[in-house]
Structure formats: C-alpha cells, structure tokens
SEMARRO-784306 format. One record per residue (C-alpha): residue number from 0; x, y, z. Coordinates in nm, 2 decimals, padded with zeros to 4 digits. Layout:
<nodes>
<num NUM, x X, y Y, z Z> $
...
</nodes>
This chain:
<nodes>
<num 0, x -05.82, y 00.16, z -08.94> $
<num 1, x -05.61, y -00.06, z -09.10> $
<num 2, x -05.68, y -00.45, z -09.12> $
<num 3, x -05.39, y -00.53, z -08.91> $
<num 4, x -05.48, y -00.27, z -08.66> $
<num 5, x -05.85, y -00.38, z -08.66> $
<num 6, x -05.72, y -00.76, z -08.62> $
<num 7, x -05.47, y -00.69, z -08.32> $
<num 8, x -05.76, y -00.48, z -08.15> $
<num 9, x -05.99, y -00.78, z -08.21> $
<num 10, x -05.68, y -01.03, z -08.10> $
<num 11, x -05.56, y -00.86, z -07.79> $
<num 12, x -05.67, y -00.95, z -07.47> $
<num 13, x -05.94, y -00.70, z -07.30> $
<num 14, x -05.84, y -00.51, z -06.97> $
<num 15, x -05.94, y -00.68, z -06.66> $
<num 16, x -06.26, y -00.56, z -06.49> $
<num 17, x -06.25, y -00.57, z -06.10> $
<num 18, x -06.58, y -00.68, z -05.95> $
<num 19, x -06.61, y -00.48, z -05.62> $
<num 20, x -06.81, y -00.68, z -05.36> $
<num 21, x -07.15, y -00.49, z -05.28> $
<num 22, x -07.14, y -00.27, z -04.94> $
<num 23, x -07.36, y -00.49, z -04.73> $
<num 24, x -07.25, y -00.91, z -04.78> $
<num 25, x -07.25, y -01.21, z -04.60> $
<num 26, x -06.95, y -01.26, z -04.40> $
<num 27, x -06.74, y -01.50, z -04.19> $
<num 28, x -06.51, y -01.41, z -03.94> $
<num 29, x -06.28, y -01.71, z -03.80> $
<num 30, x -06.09, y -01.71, z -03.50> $
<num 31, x -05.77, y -01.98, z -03.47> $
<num 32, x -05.48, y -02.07, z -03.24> $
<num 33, x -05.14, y -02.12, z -03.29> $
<num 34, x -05.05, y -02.32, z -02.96> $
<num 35, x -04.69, y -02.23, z -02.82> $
<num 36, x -04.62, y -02.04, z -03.17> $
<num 37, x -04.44, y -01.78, z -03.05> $
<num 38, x -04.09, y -01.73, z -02.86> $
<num 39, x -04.09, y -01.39, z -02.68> $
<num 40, x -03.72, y -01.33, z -02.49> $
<num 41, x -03.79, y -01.14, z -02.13> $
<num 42, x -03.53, y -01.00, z -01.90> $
<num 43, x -03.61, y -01.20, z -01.59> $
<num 44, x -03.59, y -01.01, z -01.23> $
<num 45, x -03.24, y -01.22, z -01.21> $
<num 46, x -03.09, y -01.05, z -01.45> $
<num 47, x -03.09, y -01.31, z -01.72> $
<num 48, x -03.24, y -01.36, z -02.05> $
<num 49, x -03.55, y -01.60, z -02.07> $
<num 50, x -03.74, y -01.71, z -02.32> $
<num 51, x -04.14, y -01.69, z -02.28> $
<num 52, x -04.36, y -01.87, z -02.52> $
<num 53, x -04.70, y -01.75, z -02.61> $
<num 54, x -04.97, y -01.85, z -02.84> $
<num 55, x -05.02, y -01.67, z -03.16> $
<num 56, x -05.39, y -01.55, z -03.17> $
<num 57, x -05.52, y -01.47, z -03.57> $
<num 58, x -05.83, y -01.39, z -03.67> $
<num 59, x -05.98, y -01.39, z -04.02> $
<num 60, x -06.27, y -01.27, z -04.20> $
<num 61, x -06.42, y -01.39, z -04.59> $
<num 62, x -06.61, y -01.18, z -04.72> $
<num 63, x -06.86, y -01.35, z -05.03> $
<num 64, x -07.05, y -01.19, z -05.37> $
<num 65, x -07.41, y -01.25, z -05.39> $
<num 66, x -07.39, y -01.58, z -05.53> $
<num 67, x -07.15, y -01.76, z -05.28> $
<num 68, x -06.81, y -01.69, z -05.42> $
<num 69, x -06.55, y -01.57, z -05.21> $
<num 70, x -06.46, y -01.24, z -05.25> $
<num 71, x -06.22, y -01.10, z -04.97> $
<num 72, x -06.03, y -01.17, z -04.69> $
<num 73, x -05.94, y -00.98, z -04.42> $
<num 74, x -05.63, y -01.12, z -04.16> $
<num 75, x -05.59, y -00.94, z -03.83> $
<num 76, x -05.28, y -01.10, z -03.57> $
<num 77, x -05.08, y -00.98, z -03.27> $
<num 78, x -05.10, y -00.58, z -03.18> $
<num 79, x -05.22, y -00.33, z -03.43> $
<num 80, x -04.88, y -00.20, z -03.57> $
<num 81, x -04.69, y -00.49, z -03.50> $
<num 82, x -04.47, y -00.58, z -03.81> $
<num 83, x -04.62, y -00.88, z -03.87> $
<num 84, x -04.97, y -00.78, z -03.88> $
<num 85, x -04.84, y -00.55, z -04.12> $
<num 86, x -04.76, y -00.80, z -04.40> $
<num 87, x -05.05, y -01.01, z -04.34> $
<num 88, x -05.31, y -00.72, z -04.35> $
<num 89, x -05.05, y -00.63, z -04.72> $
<num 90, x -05.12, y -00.99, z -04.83> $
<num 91, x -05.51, y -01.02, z -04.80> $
<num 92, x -05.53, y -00.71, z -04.95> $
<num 93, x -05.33, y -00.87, z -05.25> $
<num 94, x -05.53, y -01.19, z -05.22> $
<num 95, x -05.87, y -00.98, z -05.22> $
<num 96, x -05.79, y -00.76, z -05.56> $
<num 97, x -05.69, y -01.10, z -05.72> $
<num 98, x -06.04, y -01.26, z -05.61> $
<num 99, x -06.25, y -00.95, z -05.77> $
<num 100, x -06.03, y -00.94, z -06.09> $
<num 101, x -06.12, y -01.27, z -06.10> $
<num 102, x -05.87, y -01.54, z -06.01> $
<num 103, x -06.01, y -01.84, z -05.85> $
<num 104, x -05.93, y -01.90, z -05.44> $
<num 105, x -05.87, y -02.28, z -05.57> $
<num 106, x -05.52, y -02.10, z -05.70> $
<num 107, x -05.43, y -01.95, z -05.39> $
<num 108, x -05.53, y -02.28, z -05.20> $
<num 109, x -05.29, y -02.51, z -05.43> $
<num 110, x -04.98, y -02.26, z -05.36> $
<num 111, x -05.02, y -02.17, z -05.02> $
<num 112, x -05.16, y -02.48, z -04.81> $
<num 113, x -04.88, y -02.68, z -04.67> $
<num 114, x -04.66, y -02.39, z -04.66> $
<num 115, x -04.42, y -02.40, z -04.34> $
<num 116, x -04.27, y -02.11, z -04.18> $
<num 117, x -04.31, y -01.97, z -03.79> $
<num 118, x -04.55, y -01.98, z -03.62> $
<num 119, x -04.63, y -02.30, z -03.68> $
<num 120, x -04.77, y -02.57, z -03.41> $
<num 121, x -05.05, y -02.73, z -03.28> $
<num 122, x -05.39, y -02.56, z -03.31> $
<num 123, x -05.72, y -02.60, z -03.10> $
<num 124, x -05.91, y -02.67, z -03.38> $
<num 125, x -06.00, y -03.02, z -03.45> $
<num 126, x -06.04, y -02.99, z -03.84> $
<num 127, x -05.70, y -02.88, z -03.91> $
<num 128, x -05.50, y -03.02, z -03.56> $
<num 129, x -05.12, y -02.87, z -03.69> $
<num 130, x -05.06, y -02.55, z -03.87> $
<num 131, x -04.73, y -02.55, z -04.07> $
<num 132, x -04.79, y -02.20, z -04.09> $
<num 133, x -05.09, y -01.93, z -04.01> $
<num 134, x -05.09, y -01.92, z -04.44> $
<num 135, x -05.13, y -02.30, z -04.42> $
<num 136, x -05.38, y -02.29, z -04.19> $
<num 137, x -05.59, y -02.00, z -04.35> $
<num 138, x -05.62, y -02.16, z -04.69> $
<num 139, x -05.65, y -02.56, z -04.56> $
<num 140, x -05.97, y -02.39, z -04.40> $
<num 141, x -06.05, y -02.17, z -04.71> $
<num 142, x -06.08, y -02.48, z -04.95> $
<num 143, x -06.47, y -02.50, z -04.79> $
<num 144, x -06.51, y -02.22, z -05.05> $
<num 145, x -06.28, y -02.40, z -05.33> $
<num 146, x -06.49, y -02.39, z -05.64> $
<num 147, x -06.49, y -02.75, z -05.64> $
<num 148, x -06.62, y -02.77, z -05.28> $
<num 149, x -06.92, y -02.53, z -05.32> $
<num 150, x -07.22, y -02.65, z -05.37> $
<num 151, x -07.45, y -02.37, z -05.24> $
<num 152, x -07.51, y -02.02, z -05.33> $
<num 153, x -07.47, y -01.87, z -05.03> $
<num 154, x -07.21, y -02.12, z -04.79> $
<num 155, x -07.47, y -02.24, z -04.54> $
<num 156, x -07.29, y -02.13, z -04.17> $
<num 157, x -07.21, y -01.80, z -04.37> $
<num 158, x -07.26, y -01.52, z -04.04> $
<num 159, x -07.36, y -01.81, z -03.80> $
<num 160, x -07.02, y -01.81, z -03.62> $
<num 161, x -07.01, y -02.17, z -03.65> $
<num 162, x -06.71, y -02.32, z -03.76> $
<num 163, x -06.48, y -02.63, z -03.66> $
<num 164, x -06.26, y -02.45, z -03.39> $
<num 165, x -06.63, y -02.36, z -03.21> $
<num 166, x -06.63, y -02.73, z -03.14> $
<num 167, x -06.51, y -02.82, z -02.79> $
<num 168, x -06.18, y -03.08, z -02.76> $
<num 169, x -06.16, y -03.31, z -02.48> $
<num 170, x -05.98, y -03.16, z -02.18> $
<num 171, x -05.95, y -02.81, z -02.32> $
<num 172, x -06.09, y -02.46, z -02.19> $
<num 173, x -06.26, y -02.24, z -02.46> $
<num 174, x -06.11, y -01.91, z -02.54> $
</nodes>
C-alpha cells in the first residue's frame, strides 16, 4: 500500500456504527391532547355541509439505552392507516436510526420545537399549555432527555406513567 493510500485510509472518516437498543429497556409512553385541533366536514341530516371539530389524540413512546440516553421514539395518532399516522410513524422511525447512529436528541429539539403547522391548539397539559404543532409539542417535552437536562442514568419517572399531563387542571375531566 502506498503512503497516500495508507494516509487517506488513516484520514477518512470510519463508517458509522448503529447502536441497537437492547430487547428489554426502560420505557415511557406519553399520552397528549390537541384541544379542538382538528376540522372534520359532515354532511348534516339537512343536507348541508358542516364542519365538526374534534380533538387530535397522540400518543408517544421513548424508548432509553442502559445508561439513560434516549434511544427511540415511537408516535402513534388518529386511526391505524390514516395518512397522517403514516408520516408520523415514517418520521420516528427516521428520528430513532439517527439517535442509535448517534446524533444527539438536543439536535432534533433545536430544529423542531416551536414548529407551527395543524393541529395546533391548546393542550390539557399544564407543562406545555399550547402546541404549535404535535412536532412542537413532542420535542418541548423531549428536552427532559436533552443531554444538557439529564442528570441521571436512568430518567427517574422512566415506566412510572407519571408525567405533567397526569396532573389534574382546575375544572377539567380526565381522559
């Protein structure tokens, strides 16, 4: 081998390695609502067109490595099949392979909170009141696992189900 050759070998970057998550790990699923974020138009029994709005239900799941770091997400909204629901399930897949190749969720965080797009509107959770958009509400929520914000191995209401939407607002009904 040549010196050049040995010197671009030694040079070039090396491929990425893809840490996969071990089968069993701690988990987080997270439930949010969208108040009034979606417009549905009905044919009413008079014969005219109305328009229906319903809340936009997502649920979420983080998925972590052994010691603390997040390492997938999982994002489930509307009806199985449903083109939406679609592209989001697309997107944490995309999100997740970035995580275990290695690129910080502080990244994601700084390009995707505060995006706006519908459905966007008031949520029931107290922690993050408006969502611009279900991305901007998903990684506002994430930055609890920001590499800047953790300061524990394993995040401490990892599988506890306890999370800032579980608290009660004044003069609401839990879901």
């Amino acid at each position: 081998m040549s010196e050049q050759m040995a010197l671009a070998k030694i040079m070039s970057p090396s491929a990425p390695v893809r840490m996969r998550l071990p089968d069993e790990r701690k988990a987080i699923s997270h439930k949010f609502v969208i108040v009034g974020g979606d417009k549905r138009l009905e044919l009413g029994a008079d014969g005219q067109v109305h328009t229906r709005v319903v809340d936009v239900n997502v649920y979420f799941t983080v998925g972590f490595y052994p010691d603390g770091k997040l390492g997938e997400i999982f994002i489930k909204i509307g009806k199985e099949g449903d083109e939406k629901s679609g592209i989001y399930d697309a997107f944490a897949i995309a999100i997740s392979l970035a995580l275990q190749y290695g690129i910080p969720i502080d990244v994601f965080i700084d390009k995707f909170e505060h995006t706006r797009f519908e459905p966007a509107g008031p949520t029931k959770n107290p922690d993050i009141p408006l969502a611009k958009s279900i991305l901007d509400y998903i990684f506002r929520w994430l930055e609890r696992f920001s590499e800047e914000a953790r300061t524990s191995v394993i995040p401490e209401d990892a599988g506890n189900g306890v999370s800032g939407s579980d608290k009660q607002v004044e003069g609401s009904t839990p879901t």
